[in-house]
C-alpha positions in Angstrom: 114.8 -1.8 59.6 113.5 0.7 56.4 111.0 2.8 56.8 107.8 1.7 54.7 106.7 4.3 53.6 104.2 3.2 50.9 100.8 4.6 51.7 97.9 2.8 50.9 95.4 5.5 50.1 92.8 4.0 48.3 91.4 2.6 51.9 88.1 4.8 52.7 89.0 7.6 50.2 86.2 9.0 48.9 84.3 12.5 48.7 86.7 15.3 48.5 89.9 14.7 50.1 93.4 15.0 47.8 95.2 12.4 48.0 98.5 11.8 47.6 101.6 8.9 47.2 104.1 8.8 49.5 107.5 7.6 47.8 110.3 6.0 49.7 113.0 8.5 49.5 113.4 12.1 50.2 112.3 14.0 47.5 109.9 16.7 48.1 106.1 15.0 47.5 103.2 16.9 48.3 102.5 20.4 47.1 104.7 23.4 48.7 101.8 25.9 49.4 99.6 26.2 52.0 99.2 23.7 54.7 98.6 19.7 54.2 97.4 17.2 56.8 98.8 14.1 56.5 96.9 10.9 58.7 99.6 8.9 60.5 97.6 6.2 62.4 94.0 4.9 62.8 94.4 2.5 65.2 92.4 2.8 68.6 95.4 2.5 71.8 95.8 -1.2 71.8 96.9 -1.2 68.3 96.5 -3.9 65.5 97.2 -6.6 65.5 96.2 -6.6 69.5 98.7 -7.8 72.2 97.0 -11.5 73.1 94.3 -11.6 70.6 93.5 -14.8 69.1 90.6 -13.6 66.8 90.2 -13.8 63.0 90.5 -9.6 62.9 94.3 -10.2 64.4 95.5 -13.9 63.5 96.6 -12.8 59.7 98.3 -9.7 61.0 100.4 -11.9 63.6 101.7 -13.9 60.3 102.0 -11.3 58.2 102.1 -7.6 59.9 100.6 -4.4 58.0 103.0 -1.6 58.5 100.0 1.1 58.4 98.5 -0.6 61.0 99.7 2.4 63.2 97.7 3.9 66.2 96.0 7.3 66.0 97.7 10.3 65.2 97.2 13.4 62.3 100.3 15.3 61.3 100.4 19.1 59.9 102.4 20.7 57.4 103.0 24.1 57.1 104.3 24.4 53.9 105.5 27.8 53.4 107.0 28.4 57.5 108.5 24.7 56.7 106.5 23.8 60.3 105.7 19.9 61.2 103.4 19.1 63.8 102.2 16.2 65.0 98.7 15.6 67.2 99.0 12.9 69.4 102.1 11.1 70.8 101.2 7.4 70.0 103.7 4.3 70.6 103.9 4.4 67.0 105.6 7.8 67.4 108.8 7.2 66.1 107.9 6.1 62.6 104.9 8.2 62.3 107.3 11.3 63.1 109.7 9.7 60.1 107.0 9.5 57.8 105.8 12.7 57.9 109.2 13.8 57.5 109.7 12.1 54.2 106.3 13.3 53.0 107.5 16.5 53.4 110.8 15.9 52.0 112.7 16.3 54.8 115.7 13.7 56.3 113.8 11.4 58.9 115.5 12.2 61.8 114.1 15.7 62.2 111.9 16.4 65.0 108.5 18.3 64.6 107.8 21.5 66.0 105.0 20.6 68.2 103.3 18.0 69.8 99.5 18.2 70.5 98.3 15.9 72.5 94.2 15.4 73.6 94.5 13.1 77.1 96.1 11.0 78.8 95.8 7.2 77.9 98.3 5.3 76.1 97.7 5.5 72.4 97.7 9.5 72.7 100.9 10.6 75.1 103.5 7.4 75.4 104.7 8.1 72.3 106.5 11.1 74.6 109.0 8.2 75.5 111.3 8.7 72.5 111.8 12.0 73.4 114.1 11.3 76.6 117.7 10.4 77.1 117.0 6.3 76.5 116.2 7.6 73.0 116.4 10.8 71.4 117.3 13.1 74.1 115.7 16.0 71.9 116.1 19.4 73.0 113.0 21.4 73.6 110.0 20.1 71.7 107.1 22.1 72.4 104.4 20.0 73.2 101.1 21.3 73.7 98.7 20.1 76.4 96.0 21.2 78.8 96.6 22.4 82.2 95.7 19.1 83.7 97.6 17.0 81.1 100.3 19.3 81.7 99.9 18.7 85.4 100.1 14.7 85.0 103.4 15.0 82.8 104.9 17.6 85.3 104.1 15.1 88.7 104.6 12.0 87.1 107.7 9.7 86.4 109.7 8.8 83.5 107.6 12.0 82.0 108.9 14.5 84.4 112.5 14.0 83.5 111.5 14.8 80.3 110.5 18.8 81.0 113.1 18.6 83.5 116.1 17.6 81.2 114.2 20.1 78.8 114.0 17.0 76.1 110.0 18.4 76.3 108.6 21.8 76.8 105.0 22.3 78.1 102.8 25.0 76.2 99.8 25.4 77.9 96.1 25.0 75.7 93.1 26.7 76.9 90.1 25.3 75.8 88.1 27.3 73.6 91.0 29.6 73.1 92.1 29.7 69.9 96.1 29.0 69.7 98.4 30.1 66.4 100.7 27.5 65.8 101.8 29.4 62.1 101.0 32.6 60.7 98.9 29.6 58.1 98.2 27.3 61.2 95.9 27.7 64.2 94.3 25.1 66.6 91.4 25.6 69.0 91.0 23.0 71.4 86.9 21.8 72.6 86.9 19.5 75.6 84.6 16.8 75.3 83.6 13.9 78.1 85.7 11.1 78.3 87.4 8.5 80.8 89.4 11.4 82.3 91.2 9.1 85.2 94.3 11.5 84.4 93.7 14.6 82.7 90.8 15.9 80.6 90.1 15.2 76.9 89.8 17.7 74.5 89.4 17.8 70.5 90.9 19.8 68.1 89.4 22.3 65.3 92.9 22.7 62.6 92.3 25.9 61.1 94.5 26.1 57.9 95.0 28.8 55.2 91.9 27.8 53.5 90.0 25.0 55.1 89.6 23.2 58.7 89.5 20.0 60.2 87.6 18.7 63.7 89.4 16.0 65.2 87.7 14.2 67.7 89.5 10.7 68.4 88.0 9.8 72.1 84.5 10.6 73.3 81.7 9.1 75.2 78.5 8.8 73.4 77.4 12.2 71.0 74.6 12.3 73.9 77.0 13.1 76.9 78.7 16.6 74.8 77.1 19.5 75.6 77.9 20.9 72.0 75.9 19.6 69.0 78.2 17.1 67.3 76.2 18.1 63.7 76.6 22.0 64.1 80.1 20.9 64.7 80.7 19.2 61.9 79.0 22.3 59.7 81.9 24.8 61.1 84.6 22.5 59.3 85.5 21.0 56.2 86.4 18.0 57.5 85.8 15.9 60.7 87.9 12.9 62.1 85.5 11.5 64.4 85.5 8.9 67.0 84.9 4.9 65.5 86.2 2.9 67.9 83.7 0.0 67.9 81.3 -0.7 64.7 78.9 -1.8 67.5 78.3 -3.7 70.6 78.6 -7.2 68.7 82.8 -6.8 68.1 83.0 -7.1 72.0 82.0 -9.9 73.9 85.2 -10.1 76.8 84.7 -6.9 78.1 82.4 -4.8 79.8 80.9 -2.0 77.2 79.8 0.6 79.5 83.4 0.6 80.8 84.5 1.9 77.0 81.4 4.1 75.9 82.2 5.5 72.8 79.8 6.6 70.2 79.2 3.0 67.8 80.1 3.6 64.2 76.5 2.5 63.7 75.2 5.5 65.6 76.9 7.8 64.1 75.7 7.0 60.9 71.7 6.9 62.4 72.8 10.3 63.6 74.2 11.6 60.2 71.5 10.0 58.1 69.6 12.8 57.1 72.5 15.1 56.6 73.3 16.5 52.8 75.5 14.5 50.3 78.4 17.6 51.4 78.4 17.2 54.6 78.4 13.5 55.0 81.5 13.5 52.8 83.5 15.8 55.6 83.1 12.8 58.1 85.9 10.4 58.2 85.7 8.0 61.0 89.1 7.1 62.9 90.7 5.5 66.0 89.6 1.9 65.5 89.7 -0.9 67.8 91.4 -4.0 66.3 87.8 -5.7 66.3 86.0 -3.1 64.1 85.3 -4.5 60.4 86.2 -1.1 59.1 89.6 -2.8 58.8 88.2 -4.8 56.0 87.4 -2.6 52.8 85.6 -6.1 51.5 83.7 -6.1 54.9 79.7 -5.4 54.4 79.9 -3.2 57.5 82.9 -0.8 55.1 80.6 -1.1 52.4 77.6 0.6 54.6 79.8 3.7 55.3 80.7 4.4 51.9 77.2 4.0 50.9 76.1 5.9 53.4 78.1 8.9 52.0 80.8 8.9 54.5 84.5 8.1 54.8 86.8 5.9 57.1 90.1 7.1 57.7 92.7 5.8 55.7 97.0 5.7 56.6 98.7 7.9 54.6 95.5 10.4 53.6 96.5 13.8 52.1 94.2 16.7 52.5 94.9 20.2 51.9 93.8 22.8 54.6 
């Protein structure tokens, strides 16, 4: 199978992010200074389109797949220490890790330099799989975690035999620690409330040589965080922030106060009186296959971008 590797980037791009084509091929395509992120996946866990969904939002996508369709993940360049990283180990991990090879010029079998991973449910760690002797068998990936992720890989099956056939090393985060990844490249992880069944949840400030990014792709509502999501968003230059669900409406099978993330609806109510600068850093990621962000013609798109705010788009370029 080829790698697509044709980014659509004019999905959700607006205020002040650089944006770049991605070519099929090897040659080198975004600049060689400083550090670029590039967004692999958008996708909530589940993916899109959704295994047994029958609705309009996946029916199209089961005749005809979308290749960018991928499930949450950002991945770091370090230009000038030729570094890779990638946060979050999705199921999509194999191509994700490919692409941002070839966006960096690179052959596509080469394996990041780190792995950064925020919590343990599916979308965010299985992607860990390819790693281990059914697939890769890589040698020694540093993949960052906190201590109770770290725990969960360590006591846990197939994931074990992957530090223990050293296809994985652990490199323990503390939260609110700052950790240098790069001489250009640091990370600071912020734990924030979540489903933690298996490990805690954190999100992740990406200090580059010049700007920053927040990356928060799970939380419960803004309410529940003892930090102030909108002084938050003020340290950065950019902010990848939970949009699971558009709002309650998009779910009618399941029980929403089992899945209580922050509705892209309040979000906005909560950024409304925020300045024309600021509303352009948000960019609203990690959606469920339900949400009508999908649909750039959708009046429920159209409300975000008039709002002053971005969604998230496969194969965004943005220079830290």
């Amino acid at each position: 199978m080829r790698y697509l590797l044709i980014f659509l980037l004019f999905i959700g791009c607006t205020g002040n992010v650089e944006k770049h084509k991605i070519n099929d091929g090897t040659n080198q395509i975004v600049g060689q200074e400083g550090v670029s992120l590039v967004v692999l996946g958008t996708a909530q866990d589940g993916g899109s389109p959704h295994i047994g969904c029958k609705k309009k939002c996946c029916a199209e996508l089961w005749a005809n797949p979308n290749d960018t369709r991928k499930v949450v993940s950002l991945g770091i360049i370090d230009h000038e220490y030729d570094q890779r990283f990638i946060f979050e180990a999705s199921p999509d991990f194999t191509s994700q890790a490919a692409a941002l090879n070839r966006v960096d010029g690179k052959e596509y079998d080469l394996m990041p330099d780190g792995v950064l991973i925020t919590h343990a449910h599916i979308g965010h760690y299985t992607g860990l799989m390819f790693l281990g002797r059914e697939a890769k068998g890589a040698a020694d990936v540093p993949v960052y975690v906190m201590p109770k992720m770290a725990n969960f890989l360590s006591s846990n099956g197939p994931w074990d035999q992957l530090i223990s056939l050293k296809n994985i090393t652990l490199k323990l985060l503390e939260e609110r620690k700052e950790n240098k990844l790069t001489p250009n490249l640091k990370v600071y992880p912020i734990q924030v409330p979540h489903r933690d069944e298996y490990s805690e949840t954190v999100g992740f400030i990406i200090s580059g040589s010049r700007k920053s990014a927040l990356f928060i792709p799970d939380i419960d509502k803004w309410e529940k965080w003892s930090e102030d999501i909108i002084g938050m968003v003020a340290k950065v230059d950019y902010a990848f922030l939970d949009a699971t669900f558009y709002d309650a409406q998009e779910i009618n099978n399941r029980d929403i106060s089992e899945i209580p993330h922050p509705f892209v609806i309040e979000s906005m109510e909560l950024f409304k009186n925020l300045n024309k600068e600021e509303k352009a850093k948000i960019h609203f990621i990690h959606l469920n296959h339900t949400n009508p962000l999908w649909d750039v013609r959708s009046a429920e798109y159209q409300s975000v971008i008039d709002s002053g705010m971005n969604v998230a788009s496969f194969g965004q370029v943005i220079n830290l």
